[in-house]
C-alpha positions in Angstrom: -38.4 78.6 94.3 -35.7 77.8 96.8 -33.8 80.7 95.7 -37.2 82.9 96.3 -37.3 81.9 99.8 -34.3 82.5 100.9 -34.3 86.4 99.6 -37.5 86.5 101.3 -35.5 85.1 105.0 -32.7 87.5 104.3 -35.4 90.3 103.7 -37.0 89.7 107.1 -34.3 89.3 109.4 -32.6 92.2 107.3 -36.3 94.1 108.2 -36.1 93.0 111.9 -32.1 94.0 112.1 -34.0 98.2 110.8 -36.3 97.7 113.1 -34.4 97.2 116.1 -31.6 99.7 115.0 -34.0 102.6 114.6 -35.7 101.7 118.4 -31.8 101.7 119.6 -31.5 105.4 117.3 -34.8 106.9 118.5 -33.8 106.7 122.2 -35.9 103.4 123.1 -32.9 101.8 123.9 -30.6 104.0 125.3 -26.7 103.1 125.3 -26.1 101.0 128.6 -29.7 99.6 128.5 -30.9 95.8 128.2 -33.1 94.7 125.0 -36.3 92.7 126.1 -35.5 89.1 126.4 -35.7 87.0 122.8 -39.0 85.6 123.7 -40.6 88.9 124.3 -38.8 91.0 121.5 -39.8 88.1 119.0 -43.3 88.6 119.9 -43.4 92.3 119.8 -41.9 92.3 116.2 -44.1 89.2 115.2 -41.2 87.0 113.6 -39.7 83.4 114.9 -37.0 83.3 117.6 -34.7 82.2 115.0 -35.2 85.1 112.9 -34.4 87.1 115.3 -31.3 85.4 116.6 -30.1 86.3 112.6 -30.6 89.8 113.3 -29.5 90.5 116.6 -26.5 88.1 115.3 -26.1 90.7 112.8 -26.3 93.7 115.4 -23.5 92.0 117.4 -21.3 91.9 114.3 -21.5 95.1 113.4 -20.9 96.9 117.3 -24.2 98.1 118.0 -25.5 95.4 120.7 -23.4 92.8 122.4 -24.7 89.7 124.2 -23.3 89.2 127.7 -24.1 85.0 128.4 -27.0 84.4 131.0 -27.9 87.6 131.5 -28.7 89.1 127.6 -28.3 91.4 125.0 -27.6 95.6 125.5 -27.0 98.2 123.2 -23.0 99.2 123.2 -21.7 102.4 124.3 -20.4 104.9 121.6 -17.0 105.2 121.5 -15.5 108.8 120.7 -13.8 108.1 116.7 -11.1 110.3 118.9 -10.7 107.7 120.5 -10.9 104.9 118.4 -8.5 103.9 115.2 -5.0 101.1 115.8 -3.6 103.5 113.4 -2.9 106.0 116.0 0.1 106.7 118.5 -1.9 105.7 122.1 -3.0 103.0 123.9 -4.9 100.3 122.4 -7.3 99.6 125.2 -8.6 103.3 125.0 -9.5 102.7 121.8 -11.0 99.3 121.5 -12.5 98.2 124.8 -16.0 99.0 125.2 -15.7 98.8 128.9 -15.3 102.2 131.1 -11.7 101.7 132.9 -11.8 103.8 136.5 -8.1 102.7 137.4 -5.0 101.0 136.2 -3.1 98.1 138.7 0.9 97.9 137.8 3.0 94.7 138.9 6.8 95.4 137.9 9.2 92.6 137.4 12.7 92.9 136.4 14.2 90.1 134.7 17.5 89.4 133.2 17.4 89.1 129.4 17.1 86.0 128.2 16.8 84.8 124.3 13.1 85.0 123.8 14.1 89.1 124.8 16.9 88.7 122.6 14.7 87.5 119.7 12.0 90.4 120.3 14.4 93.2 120.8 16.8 92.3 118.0 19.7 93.0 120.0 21.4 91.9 123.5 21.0 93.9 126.9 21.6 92.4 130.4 18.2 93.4 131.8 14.7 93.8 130.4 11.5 94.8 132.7 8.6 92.7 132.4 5.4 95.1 133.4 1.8 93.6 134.1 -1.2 96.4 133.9 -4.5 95.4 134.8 -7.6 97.7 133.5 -10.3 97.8 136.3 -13.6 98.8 137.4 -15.0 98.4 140.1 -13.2 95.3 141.4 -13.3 93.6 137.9 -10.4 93.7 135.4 -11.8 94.2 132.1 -8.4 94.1 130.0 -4.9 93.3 130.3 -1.4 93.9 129.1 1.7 92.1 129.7 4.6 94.2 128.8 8.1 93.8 127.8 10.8 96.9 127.7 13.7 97.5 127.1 16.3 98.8 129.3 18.6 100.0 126.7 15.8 102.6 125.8 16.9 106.1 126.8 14.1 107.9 127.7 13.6 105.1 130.1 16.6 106.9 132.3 14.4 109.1 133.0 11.5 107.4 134.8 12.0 106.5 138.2 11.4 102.8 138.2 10.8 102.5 141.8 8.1 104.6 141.3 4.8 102.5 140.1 2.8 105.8 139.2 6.0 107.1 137.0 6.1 103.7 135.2 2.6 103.6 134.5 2.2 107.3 133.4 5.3 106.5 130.8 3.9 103.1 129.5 0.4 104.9 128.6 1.1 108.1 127.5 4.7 109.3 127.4 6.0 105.8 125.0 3.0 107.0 122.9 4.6 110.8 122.7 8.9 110.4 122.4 8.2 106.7 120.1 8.5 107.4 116.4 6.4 104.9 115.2 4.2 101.5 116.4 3.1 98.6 114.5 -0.1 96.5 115.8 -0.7 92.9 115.1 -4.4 91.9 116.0 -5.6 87.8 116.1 -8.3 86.2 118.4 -6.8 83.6 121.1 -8.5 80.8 123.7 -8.0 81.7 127.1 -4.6 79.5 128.9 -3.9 78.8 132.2 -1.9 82.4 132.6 -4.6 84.2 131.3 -7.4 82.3 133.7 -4.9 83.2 136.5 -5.4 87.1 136.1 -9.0 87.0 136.8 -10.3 89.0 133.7 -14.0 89.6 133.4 -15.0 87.8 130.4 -18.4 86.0 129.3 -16.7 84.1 126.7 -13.1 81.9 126.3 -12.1 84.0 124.0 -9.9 87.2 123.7 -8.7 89.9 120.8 -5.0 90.3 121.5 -3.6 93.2 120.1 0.3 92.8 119.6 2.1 96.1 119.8 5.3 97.0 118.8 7.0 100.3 119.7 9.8 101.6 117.8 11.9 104.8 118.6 14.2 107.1 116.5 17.1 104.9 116.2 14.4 102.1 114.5 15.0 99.9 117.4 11.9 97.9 119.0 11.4 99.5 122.9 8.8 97.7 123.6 6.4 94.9 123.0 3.0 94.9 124.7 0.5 92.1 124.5 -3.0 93.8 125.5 -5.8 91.2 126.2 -9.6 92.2 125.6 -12.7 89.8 126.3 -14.0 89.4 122.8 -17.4 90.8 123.6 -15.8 94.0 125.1 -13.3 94.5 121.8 -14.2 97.2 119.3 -11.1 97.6 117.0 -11.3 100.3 114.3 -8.3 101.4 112.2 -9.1 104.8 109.9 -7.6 105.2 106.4 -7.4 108.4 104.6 -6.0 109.5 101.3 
């Protein structure tokens, strides 16, 4: 009996999930646009709030609507599959953030190398630049990267580090183009202190940090970049093939 009713719960808020997805499909909800509040939407489809919840729960796991806190849910934006997939040679918040990104804000720091560098790098140099990038739109940073480079790298000679636009251009596309390979390590984190202070637009406390590691020619690591994406605005997709 128990067992009965429970197939029949998942059958119902596996119905509601259809239902909603073909209104989304047909052009009811375009991409961009608000569903109708819970209350509403419950009564239109005739099943309990909590029903509901279960499949627009559902929805949200599986990157077709995304709730934004206090204001509700709306249908996600496709992302080109161009454009998507870790396994590829460019930048990670291209690929994964579900936000549009109008501009890209560049703070330089050099630093002297130190043995947390050392550790990273696998190797000793006397200076290392630390690069923060902030990805904006319309006065709100929707991601962020913290960077470490090394100085040792030679295609680094030829960027004109005074020169924020040069810098910028090489850390998201040019790395991408003279690296020989990248490794990505992906795990959700609370949001700290340093985080909080860069102002990053997120509904939640929670961010998907994608850890990347670029390697060149030689083998050696050229640079490490940290990107930070609110978890509501992450979409990470890696394609296999045989």
């Amino acid at each position: 009996m128990e067992n009965n009713r429970s197939k029949e719960k998942a059958a119902l808020y596996a119905g509601v999930y259809n239902k909603i997805l073909k209104m989304i499909q047909e052009g009811m909800y375009p991409e961009g646009s608000k569903l109708l509040t819970e209350p509403t939407l419950a009564k239109e489809l005739n099943v309990s709030r909590s029903t509901l919840r279960q499949s627009l729960a559902l929805l949200q796991e599986d990157g077709i609507i995304e709730a934004r806190r206090g204001v509700g849910n709306f249908v996600r934006k496709t992302i080109d599959i161009n454009a998507t997939g870790l396994e590829k040679m460019d930048n990670p918040v291209k690929k994964s953030c579900t936000e549009e990104i109008a501009t890209v804000q560049i703070n330089i720091v050099p630093g002297i190398s130190t043995q947390y560098t050392e550790k990273i790098f696998n190797r000793k140099m006397s200076v290392v630049l630390a690069v923060h990038r902030y990805y904006k739109n319309k006065n709100k940073t929707h991601a962020y990267c913290f960077s470490h480079i090394a100085t040792d790298y030679n295609y680094l000679n030829q960027v004109d580090l005074n020169n924020e636009d040069a810098v910028l251009k090489f850390l998201e596309e040019e790395i991408y183009e003279h690296a020989h390979s990248k490794k990505c390590e992906i795990k959700t984190v609370q949001l700290t202190d340093n985080l909080k202070d860069k102002n990053i637009d997120a509904a939640y406390d929670l961010f998907q940090l994608v850890k990347e590691s670029i390697v060149d020619m030689s083998g050696n690591v050229v640079a490490i970049n940290k990107f930070y994406i609110p978890i509501e605005k992450a979409l990470l997709k890696v394609f296999a093939s045989n």
